[in-house]
FIDO-564190 format. One record per residue (C-alpha): z, x, y; residue in one letter; chain. Coordinates in Angstrom, 3 decimals, always signed. Last residue first. Layout:
       pz       px       py residuo cadena
        Z        X        Y       A      A
...
***
This chain:
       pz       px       py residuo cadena
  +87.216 +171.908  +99.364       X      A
  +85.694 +170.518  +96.018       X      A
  +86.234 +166.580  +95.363       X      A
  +87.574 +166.236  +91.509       X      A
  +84.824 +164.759  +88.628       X      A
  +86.344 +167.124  +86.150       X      A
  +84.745 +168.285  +82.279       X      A
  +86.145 +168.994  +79.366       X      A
  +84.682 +171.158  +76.236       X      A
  +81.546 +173.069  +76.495       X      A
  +82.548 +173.850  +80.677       X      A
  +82.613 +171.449  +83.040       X      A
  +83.223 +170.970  +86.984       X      A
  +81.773 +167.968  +88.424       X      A
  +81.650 +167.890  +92.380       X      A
  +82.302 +165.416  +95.327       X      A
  +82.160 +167.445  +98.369       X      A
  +85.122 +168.358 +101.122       X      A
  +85.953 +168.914 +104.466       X      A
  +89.772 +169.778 +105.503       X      A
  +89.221 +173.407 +107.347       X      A
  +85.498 +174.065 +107.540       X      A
  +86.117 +174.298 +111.085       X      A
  +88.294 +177.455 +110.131       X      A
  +85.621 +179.397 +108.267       X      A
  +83.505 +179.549 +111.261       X      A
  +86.865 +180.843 +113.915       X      A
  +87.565 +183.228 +110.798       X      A
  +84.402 +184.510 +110.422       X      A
  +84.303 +185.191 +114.406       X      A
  +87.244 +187.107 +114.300       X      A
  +89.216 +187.313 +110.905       X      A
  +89.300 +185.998 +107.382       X      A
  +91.971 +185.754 +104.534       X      A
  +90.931 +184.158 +101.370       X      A
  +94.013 +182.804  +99.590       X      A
  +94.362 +184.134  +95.885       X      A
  +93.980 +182.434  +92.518       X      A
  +93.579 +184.984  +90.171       X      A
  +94.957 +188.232  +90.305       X      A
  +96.165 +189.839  +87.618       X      A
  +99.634 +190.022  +85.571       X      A
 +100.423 +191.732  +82.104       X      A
 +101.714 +189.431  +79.645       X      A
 +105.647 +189.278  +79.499       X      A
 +107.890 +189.311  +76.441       X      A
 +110.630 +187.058  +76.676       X      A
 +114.583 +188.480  +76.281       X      A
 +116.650 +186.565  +78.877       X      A
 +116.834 +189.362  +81.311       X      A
 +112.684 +189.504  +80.850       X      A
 +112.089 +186.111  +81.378       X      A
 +114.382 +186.341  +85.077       X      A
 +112.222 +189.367  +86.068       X      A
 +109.078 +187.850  +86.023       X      A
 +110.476 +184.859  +88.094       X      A
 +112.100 +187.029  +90.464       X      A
 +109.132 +188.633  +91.158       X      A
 +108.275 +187.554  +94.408       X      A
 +106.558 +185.283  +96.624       X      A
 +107.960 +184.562 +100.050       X      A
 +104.998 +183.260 +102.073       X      A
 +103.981 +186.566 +102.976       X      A
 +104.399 +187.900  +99.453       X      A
 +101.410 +185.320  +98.005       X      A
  +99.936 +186.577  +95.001       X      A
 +103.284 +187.382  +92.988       X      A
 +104.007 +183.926  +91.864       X      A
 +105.661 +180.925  +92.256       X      A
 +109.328 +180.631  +90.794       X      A
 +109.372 +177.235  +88.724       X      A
 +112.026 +177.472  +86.374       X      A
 +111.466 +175.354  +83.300       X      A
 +113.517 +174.502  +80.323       X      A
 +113.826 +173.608  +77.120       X      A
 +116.359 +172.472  +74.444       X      A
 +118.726 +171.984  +77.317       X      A
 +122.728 +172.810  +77.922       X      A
 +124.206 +172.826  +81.785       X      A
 +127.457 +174.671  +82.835       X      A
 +129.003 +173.633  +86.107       X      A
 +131.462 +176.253  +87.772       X      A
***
């Protein structure tokens, strides 16, 4: 057995939004076995899921994208939008 000693570190889990693809909990569950207090979840960033003809639209949409500025009072991004 290897034992490893940090000042920090991260463990990158994913999140709950996605349980198709294999998202879980585990994350969640690991900070709380090690003593952190957790914020209450919501959703945020979720994947649109659309069907039929929407879905055969949506779908040749697939890949294109704009140039766009997003700002707000304090920083703003010059990042192509999908």
């Amino acid at each position: 057995q290897t034992s490893y000693r940090c000042e920090s570190l991260v463990v990158a889990t994913g999140g709950l939004s996605i349980p198709t693809l294999g998202a879980s909990g585990f994350g969640y569950e690991l900070a709380q076995q090690f003593g952190h207090t957790l914020v209450a979840t919501d959703a945020s960033l979720v994947p649109f899921t659309f069907t039929d003809k929407t879905g055969e639209l949506i779908r040749t949409l697939a890949g294109i994208s704009l140039p766009m500025i997003a700002s707000n009072e304090r920083i703003s991004f010059k990042l192509p939008l999908l």
